[in-house]
mmCIF file as Biopython writes it, N, C-alpha, C and O atoms, coordinates in Angstrom:
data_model
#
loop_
_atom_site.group_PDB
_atom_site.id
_atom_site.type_symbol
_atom_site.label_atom_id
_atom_site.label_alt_id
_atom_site.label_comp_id
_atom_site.label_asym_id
_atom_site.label_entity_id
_atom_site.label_seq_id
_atom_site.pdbx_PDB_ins_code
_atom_site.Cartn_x
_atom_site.Cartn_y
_atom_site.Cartn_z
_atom_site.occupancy
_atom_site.B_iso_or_equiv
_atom_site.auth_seq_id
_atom_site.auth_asym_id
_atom_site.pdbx_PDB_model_num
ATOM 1   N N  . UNK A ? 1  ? 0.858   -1.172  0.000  1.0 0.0 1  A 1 
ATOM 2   C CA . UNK A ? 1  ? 0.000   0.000   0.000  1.0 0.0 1  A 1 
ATOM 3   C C  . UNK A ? 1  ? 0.908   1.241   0.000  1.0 0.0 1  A 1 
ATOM 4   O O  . UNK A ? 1  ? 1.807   1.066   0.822  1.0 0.0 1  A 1 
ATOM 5   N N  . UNK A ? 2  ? 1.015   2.546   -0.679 1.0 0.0 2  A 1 
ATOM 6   C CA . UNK A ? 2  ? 1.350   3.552   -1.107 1.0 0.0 2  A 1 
ATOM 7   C C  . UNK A ? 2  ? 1.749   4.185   0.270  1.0 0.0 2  A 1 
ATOM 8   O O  . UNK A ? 2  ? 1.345   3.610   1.280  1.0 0.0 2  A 1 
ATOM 9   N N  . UNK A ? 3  ? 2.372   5.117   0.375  1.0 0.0 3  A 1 
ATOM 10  C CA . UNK A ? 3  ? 2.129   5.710   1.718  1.0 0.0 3  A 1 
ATOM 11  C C  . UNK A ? 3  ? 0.949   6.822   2.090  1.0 0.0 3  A 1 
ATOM 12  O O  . UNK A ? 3  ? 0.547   7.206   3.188  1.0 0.0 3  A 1 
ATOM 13  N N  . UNK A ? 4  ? 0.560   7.180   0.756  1.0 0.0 4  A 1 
ATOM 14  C CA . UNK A ? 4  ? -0.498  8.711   0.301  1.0 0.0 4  A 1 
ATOM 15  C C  . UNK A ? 4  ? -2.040  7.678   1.204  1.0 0.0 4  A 1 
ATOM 16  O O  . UNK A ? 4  ? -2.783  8.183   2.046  1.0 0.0 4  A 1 
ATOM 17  N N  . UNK A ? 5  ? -2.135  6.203   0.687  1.0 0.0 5  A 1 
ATOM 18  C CA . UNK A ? 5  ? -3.068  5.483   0.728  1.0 0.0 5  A 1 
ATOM 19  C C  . UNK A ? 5  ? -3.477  5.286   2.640  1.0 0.0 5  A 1 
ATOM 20  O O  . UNK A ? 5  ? -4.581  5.346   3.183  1.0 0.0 5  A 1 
ATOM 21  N N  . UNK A ? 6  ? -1.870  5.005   3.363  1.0 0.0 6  A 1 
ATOM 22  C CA . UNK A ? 6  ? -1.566  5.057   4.822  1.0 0.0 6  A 1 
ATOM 23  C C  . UNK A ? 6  ? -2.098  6.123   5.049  1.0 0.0 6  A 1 
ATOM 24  O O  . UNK A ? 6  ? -3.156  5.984   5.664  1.0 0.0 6  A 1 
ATOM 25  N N  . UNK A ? 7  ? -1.827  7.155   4.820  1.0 0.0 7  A 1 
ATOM 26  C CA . UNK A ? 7  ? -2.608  8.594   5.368  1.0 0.0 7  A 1 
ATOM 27  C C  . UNK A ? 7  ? -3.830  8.516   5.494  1.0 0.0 7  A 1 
ATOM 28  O O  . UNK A ? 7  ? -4.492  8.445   6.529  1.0 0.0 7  A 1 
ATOM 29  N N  . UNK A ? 8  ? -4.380  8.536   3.703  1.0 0.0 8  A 1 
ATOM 30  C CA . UNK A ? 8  ? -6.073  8.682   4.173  1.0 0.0 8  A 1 
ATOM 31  C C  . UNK A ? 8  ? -6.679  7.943   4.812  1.0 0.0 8  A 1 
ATOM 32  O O  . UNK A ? 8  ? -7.855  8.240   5.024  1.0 0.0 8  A 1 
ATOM 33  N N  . UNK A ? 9  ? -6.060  6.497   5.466  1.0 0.0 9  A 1 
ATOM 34  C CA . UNK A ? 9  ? -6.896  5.270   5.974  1.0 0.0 9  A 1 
ATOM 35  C C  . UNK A ? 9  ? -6.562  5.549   7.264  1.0 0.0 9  A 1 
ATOM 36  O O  . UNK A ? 9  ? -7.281  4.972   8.080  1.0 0.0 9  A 1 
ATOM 37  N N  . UNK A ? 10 ? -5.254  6.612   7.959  1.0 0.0 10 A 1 
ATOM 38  C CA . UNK A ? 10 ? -5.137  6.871   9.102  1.0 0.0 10 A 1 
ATOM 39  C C  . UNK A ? 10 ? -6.279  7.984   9.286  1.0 0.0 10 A 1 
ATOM 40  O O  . UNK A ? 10 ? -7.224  7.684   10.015 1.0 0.0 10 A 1 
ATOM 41  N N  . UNK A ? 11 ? -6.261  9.159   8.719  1.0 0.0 11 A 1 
ATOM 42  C CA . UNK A ? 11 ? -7.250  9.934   8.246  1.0 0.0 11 A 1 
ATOM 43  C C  . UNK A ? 11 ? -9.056  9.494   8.549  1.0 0.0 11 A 1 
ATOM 44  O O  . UNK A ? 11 ? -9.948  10.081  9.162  1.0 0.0 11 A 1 
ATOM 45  N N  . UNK A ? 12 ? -9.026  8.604   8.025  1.0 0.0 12 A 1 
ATOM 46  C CA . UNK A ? 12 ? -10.325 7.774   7.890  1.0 0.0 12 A 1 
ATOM 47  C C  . UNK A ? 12 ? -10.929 7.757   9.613  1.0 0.0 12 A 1 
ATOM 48  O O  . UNK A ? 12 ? -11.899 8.269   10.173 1.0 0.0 12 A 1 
ATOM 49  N N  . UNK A ? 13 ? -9.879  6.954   10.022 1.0 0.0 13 A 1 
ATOM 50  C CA . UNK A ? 13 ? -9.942  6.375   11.215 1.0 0.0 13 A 1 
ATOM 51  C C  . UNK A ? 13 ? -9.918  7.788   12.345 1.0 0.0 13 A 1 
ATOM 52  O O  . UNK A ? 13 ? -10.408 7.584   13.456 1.0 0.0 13 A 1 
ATOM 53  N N  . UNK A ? 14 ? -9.492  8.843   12.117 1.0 0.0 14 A 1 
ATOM 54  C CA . UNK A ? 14 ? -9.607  9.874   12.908 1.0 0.0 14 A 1 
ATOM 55  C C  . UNK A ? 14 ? -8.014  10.088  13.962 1.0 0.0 14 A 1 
ATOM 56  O O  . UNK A ? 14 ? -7.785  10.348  15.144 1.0 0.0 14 A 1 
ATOM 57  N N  . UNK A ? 15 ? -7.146  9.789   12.665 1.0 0.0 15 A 1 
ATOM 58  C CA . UNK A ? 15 ? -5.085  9.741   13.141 1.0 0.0 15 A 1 
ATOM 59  C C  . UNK A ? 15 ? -5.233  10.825  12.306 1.0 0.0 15 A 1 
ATOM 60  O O  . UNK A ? 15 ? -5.988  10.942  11.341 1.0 0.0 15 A 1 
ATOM 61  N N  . UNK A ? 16 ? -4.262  11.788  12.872 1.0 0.0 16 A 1 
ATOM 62  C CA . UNK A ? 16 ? -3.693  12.765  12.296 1.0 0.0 16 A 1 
ATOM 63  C C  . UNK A ? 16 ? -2.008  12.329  12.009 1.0 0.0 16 A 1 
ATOM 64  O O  . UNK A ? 16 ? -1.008  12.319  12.728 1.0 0.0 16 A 1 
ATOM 65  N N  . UNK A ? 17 ? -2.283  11.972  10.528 1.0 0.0 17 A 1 
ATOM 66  C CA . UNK A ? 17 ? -0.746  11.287  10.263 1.0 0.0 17 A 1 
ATOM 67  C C  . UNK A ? 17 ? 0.337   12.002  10.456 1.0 0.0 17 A 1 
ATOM 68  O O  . UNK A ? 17 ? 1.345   11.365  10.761 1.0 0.0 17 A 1 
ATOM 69  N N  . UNK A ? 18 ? 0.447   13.528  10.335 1.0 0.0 18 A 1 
ATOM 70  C CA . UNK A ? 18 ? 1.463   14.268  10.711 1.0 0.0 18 A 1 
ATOM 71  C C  . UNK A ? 18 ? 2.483   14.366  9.376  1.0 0.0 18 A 1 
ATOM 72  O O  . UNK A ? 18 ? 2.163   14.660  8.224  1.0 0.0 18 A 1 
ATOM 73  N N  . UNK A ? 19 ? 4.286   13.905  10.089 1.0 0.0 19 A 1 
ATOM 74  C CA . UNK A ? 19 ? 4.967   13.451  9.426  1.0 0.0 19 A 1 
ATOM 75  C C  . UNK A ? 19 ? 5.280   11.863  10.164 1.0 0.0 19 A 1 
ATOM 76  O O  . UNK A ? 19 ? 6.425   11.474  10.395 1.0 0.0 19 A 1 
ATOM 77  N N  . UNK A ? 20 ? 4.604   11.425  10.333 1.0 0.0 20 A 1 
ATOM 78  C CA . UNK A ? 20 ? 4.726   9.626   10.479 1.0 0.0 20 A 1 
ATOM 79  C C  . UNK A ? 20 ? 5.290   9.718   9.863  1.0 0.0 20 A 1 
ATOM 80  O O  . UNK A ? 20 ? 5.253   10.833  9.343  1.0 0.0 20 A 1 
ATOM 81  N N  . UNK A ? 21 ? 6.389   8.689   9.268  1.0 0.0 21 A 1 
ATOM 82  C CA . UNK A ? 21 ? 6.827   7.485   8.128  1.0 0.0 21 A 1 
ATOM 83  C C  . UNK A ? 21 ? 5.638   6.357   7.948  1.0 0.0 21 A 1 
ATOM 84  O O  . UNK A ? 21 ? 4.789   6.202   8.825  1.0 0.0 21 A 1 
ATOM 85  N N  . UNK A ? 22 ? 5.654   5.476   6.565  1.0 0.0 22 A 1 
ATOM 86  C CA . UNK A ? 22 ? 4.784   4.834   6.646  1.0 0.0 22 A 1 
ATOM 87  C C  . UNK A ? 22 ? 4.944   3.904   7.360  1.0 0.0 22 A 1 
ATOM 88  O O  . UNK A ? 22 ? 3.882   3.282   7.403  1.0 0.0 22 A 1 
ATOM 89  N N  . UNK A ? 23 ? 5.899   3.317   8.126  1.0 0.0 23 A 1 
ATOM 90  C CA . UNK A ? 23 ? 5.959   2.397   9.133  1.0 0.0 23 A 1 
ATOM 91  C C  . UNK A ? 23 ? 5.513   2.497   10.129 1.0 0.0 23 A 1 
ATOM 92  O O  . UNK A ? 23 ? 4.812   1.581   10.558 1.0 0.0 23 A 1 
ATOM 93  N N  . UNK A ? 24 ? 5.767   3.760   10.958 1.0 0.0 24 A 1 
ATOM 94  C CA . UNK A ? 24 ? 5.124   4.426   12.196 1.0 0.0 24 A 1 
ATOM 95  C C  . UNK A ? 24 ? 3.604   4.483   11.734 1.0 0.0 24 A 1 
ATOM 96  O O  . UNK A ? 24 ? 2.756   3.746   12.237 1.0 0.0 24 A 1 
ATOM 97  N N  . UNK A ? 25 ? 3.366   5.266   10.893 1.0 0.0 25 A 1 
ATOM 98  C CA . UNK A ? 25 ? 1.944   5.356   10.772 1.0 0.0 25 A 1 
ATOM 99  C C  . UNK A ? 25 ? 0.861   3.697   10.780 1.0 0.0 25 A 1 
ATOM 100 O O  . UNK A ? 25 ? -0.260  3.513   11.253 1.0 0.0 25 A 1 
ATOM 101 N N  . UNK A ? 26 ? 1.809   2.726   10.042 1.0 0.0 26 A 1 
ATOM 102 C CA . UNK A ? 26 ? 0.788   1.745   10.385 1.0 0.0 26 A 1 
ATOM 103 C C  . UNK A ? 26 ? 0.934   1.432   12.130 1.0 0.0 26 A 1 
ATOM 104 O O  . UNK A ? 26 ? -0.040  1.191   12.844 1.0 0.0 26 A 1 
ATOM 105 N N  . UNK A ? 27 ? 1.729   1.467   12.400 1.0 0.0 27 A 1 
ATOM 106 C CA . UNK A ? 27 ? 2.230   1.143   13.731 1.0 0.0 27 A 1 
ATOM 107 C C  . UNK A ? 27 ? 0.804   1.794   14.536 1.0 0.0 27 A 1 
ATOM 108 O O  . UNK A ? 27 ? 0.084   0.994   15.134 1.0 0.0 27 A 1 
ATOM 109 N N  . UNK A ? 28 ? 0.508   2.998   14.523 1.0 0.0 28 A 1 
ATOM 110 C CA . UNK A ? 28 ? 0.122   3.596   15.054 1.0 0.0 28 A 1 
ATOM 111 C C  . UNK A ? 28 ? -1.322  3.134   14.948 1.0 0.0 28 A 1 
ATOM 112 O O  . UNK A ? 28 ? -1.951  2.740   15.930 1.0 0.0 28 A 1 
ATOM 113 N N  . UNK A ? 29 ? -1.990  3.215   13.313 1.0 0.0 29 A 1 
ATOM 114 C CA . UNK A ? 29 ? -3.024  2.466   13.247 1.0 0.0 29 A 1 
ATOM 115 C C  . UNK A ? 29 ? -3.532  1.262   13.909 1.0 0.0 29 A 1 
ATOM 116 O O  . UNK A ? 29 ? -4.717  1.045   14.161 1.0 0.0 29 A 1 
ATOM 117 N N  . UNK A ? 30 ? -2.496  0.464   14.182 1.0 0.0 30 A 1 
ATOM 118 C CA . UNK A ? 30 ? -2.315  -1.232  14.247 1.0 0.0 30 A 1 
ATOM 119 C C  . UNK A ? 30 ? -2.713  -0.788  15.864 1.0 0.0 30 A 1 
ATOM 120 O O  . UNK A ? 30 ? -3.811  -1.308  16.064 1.0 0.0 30 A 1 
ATOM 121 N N  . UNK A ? 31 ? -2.353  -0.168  16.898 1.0 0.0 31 A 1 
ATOM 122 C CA . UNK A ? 31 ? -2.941  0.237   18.072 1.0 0.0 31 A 1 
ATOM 123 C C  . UNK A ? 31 ? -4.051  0.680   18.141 1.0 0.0 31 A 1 
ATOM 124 O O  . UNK A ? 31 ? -4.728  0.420   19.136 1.0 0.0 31 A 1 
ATOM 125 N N  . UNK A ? 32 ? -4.427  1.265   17.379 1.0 0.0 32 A 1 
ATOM 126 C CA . UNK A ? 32 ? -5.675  2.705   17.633 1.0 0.0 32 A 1 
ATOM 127 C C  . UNK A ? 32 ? -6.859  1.433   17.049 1.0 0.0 32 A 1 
ATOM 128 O O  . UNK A ? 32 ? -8.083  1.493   17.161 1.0 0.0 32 A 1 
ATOM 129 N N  . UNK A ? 33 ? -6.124  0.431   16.478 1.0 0.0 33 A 1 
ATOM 130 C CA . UNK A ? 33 ? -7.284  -0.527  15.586 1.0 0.0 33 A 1 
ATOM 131 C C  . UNK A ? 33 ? -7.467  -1.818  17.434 1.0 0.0 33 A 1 
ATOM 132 O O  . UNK A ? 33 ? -8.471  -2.530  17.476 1.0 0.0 33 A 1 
ATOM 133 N N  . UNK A ? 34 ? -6.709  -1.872  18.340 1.0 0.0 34 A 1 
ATOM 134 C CA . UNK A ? 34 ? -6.577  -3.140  19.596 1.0 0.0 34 A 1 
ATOM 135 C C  . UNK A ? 34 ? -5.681  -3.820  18.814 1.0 0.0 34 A 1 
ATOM 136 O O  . UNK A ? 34 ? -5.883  -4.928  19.312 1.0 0.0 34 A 1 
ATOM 137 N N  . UNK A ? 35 ? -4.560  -4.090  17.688 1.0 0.0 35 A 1 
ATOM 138 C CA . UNK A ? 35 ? -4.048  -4.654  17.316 1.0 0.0 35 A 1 
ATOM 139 C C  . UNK A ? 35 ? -2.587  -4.291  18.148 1.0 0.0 35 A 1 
ATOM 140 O O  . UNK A ? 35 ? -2.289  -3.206  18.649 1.0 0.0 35 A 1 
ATOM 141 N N  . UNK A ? 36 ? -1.951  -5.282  18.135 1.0 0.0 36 A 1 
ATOM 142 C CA . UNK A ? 36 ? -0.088  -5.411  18.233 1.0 0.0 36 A 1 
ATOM 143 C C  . UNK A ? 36 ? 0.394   -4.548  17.172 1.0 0.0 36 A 1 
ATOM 144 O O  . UNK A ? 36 ? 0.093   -4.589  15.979 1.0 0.0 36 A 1 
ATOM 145 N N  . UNK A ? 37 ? 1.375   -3.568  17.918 1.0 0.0 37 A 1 
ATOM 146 C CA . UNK A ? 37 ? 1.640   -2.682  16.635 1.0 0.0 37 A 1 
ATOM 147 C C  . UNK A ? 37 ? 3.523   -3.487  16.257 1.0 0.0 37 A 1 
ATOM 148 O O  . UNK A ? 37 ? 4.580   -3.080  16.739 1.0 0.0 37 A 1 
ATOM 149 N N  . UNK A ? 38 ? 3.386   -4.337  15.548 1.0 0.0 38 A 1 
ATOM 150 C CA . UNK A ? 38 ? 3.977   -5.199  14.616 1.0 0.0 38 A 1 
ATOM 151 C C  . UNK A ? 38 ? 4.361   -5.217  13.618 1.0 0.0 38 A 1 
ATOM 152 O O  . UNK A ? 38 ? 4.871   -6.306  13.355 1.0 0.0 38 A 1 
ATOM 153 N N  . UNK A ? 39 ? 4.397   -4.415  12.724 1.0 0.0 39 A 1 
ATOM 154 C CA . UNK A ? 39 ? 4.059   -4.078  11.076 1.0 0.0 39 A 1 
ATOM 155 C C  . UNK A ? 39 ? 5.734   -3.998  11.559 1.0 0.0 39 A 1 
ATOM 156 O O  . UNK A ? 39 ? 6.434   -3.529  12.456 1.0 0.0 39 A 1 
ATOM 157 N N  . UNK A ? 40 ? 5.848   -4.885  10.169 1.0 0.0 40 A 1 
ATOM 158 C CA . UNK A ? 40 ? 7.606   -5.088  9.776  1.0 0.0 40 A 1 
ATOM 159 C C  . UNK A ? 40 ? 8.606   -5.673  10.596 1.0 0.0 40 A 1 
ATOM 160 O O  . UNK A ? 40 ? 9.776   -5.576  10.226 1.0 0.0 40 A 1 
ATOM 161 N N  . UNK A ? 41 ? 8.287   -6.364  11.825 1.0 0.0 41 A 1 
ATOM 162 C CA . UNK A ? 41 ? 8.726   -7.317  12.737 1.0 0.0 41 A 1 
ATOM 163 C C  . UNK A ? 41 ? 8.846   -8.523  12.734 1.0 0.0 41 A 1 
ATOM 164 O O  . UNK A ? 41 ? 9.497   -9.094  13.609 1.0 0.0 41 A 1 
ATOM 165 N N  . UNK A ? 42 ? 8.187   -9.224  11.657 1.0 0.0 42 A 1 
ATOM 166 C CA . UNK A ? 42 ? 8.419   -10.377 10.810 1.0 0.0 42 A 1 
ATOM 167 C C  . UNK A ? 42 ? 9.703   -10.939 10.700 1.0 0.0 42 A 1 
ATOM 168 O O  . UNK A ? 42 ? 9.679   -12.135 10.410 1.0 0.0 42 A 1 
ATOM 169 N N  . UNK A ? 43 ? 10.594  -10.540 10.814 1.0 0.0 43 A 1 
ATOM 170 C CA . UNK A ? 43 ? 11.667  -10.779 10.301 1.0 0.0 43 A 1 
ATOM 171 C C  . UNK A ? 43 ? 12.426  -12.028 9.847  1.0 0.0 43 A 1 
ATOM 172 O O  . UNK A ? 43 ? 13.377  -12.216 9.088  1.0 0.0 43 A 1 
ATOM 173 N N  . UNK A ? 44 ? 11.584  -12.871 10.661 1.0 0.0 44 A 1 
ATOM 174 C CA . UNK A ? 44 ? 11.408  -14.649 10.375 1.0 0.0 44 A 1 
ATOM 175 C C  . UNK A ? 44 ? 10.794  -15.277 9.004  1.0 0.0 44 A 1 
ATOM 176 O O  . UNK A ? 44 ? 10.938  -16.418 8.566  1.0 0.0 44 A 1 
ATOM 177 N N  . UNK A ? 45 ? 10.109  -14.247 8.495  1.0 0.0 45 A 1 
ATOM 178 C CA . UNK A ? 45 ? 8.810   -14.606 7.820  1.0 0.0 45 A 1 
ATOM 179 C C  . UNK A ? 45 ? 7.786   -14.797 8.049  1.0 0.0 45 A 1 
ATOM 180 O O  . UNK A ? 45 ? 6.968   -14.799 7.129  1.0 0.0 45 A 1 
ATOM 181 N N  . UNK A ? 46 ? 7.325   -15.077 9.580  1.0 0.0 46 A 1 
ATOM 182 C CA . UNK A ? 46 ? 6.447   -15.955 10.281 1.0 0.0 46 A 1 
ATOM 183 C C  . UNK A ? 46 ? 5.680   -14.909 10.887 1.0 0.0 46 A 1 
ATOM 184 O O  . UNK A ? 46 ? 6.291   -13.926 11.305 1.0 0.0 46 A 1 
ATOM 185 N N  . UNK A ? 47 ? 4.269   -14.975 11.013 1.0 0.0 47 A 1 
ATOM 186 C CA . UNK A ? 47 ? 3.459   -14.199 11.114 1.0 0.0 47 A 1 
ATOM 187 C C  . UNK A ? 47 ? 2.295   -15.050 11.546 1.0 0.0 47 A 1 
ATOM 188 O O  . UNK A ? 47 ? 2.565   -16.016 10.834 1.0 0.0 47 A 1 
ATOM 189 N N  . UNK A ? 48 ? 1.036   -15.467 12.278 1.0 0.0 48 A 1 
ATOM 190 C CA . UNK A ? 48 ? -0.185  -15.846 12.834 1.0 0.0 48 A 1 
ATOM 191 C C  . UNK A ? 48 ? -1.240  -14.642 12.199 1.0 0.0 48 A 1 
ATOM 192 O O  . UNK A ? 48 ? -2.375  -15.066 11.981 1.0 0.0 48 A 1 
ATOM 193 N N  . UNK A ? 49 ? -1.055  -13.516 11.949 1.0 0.0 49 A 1 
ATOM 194 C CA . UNK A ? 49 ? -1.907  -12.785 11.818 1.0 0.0 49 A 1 
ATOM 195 C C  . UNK A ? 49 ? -2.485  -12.793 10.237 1.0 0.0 49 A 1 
ATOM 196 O O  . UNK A ? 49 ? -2.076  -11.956 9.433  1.0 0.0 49 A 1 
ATOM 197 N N  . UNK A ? 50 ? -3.514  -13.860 9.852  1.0 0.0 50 A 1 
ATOM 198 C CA . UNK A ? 50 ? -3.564  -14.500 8.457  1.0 0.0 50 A 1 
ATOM 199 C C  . UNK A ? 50 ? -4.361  -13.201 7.957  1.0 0.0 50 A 1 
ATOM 200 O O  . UNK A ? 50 ? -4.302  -13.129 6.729  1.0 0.0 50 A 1 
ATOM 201 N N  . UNK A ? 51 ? -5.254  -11.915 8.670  1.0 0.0 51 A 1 
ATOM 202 C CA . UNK A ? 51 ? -6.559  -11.393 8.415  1.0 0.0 51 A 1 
ATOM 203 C C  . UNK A ? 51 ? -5.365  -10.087 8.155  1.0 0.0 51 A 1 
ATOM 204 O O  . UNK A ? 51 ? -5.876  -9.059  7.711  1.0 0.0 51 A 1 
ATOM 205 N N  . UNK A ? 52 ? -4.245  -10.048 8.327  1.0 0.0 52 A 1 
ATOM 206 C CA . UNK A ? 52 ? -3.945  -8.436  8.691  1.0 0.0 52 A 1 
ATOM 207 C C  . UNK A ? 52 ? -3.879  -7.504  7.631  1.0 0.0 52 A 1 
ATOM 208 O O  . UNK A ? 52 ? -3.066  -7.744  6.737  1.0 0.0 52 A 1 
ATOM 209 N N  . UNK A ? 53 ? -4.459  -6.658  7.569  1.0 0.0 53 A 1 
ATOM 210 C CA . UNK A ? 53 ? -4.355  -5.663  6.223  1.0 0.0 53 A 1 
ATOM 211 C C  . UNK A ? 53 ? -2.773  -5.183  5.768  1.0 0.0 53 A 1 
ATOM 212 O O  . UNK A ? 53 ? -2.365  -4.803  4.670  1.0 0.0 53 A 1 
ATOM 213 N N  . UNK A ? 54 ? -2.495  -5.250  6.271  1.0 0.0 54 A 1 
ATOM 214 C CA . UNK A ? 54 ? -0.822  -4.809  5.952  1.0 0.0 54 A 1 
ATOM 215 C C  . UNK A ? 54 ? 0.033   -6.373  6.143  1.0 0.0 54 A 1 
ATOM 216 O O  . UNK A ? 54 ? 1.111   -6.208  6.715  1.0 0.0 54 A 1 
ATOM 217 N N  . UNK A ? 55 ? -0.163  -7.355  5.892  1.0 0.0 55 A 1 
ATOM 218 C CA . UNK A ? 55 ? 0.561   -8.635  5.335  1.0 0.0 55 A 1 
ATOM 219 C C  . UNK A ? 55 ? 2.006   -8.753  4.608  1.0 0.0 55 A 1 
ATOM 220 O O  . UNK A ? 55 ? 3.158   -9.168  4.733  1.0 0.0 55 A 1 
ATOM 221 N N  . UNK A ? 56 ? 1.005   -8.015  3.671  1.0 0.0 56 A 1 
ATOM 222 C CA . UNK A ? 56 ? 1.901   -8.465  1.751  1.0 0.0 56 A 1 
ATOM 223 C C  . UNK A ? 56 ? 2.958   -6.933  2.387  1.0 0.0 56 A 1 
ATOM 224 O O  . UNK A ? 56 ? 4.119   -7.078  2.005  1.0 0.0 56 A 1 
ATOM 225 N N  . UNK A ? 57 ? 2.817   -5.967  2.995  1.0 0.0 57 A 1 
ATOM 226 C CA . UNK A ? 57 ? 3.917   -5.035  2.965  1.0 0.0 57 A 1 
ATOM 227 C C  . UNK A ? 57 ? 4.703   -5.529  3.906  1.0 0.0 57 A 1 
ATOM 228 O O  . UNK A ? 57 ? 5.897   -5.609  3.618  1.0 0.0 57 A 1 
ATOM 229 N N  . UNK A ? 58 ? 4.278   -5.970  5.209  1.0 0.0 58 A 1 
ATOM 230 C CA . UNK A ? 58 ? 4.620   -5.858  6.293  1.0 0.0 58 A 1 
ATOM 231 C C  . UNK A ? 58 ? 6.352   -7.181  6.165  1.0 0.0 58 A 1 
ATOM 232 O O  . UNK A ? 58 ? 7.483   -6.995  6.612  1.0 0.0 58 A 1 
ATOM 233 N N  . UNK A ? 59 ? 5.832   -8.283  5.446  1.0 0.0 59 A 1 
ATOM 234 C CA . UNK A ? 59 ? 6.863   -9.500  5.291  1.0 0.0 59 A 1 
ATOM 235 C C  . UNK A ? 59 ? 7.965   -8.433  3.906  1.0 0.0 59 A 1 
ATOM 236 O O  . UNK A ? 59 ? 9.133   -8.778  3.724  1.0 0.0 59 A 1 
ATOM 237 N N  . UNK A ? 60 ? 7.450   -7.392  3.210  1.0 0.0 60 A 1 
ATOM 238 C CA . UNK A ? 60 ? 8.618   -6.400  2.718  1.0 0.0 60 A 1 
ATOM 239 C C  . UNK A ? 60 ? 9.153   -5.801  3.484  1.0 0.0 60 A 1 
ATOM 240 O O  . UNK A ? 60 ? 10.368  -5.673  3.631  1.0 0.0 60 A 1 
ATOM 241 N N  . UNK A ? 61 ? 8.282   -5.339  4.092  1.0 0.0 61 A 1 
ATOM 242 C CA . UNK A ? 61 ? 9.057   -4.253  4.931  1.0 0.0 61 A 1 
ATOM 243 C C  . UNK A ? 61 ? 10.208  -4.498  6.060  1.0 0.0 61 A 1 
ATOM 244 O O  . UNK A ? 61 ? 11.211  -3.799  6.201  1.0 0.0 61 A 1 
ATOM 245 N N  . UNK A ? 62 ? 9.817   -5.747  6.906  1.0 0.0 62 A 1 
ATOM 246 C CA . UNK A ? 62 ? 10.590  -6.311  7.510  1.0 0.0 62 A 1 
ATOM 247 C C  . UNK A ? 62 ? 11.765  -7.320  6.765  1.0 0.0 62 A 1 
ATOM 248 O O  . UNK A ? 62 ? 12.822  -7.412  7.390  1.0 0.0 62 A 1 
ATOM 249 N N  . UNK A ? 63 ? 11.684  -7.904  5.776  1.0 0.0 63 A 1 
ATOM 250 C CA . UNK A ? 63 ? 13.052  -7.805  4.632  1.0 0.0 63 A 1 
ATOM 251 C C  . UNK A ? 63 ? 13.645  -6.957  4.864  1.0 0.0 63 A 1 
ATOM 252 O O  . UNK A ? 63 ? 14.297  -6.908  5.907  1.0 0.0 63 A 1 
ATOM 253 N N  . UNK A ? 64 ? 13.632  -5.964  3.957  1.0 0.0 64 A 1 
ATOM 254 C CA . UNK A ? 64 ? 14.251  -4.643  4.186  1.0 0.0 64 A 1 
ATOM 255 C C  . UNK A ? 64 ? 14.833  -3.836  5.379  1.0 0.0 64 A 1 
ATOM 256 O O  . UNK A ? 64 ? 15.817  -3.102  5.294  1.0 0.0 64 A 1 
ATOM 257 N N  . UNK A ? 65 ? 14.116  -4.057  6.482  1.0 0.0 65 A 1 
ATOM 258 C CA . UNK A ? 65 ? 14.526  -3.216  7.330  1.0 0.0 65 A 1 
ATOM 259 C C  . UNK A ? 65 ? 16.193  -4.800  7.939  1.0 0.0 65 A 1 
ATOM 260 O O  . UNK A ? 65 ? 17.291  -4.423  8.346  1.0 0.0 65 A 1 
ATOM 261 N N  . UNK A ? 66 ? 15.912  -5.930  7.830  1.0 0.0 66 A 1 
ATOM 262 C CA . UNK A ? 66 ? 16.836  -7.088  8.262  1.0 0.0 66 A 1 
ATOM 263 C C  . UNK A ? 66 ? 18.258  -6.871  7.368  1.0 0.0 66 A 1 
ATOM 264 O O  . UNK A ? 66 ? 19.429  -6.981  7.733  1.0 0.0 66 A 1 
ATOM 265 N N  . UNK A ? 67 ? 17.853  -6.623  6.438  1.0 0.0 67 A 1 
ATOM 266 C CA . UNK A ? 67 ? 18.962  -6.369  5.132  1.0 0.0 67 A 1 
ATOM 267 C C  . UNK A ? 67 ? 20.201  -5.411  5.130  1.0 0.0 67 A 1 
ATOM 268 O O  . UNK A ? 67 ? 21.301  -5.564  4.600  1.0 0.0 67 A 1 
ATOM 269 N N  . UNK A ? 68 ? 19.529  -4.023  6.132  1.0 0.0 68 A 1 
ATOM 270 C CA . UNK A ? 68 ? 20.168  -3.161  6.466  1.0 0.0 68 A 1 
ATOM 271 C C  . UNK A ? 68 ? 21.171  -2.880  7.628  1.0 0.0 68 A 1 
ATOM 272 O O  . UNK A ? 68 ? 21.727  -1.785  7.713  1.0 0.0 68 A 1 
#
């Protein structure tokens, strides 16, 4: 998901995204939603959370952040 897309869905929800990064910002969502704020902590690959809207980024994002 885009980061423009993170905004309006933080937006949506009544987050004032600020200057989040899009990591923080899901982070932030992922709380404000009762969720574990987790997004990109994967770093195993391994994940339980089969429903989570941020999935397909989250196993990128945590690549990436391991890589570095």
């Amino acid at each position: 998901m885009q980061v423009q897309a993170v905004r309006e869905l933080a937006r949506d929800r009544g987050i004032k995204p600020g200057k989040l990064n899009k990591l923080n910002l899901i982070r932030v969502i992922q709380v404000s939603e009762g969720n574990f704020d987790c997004f990109a902590t994967a770093k195993s690959g391994y994940c339980d959370q089969q429903d989570c809207l941020w999935r397909d980024d989250c196993f990128s994002a945590a690549r990436k952040l391991s890589s570095n």
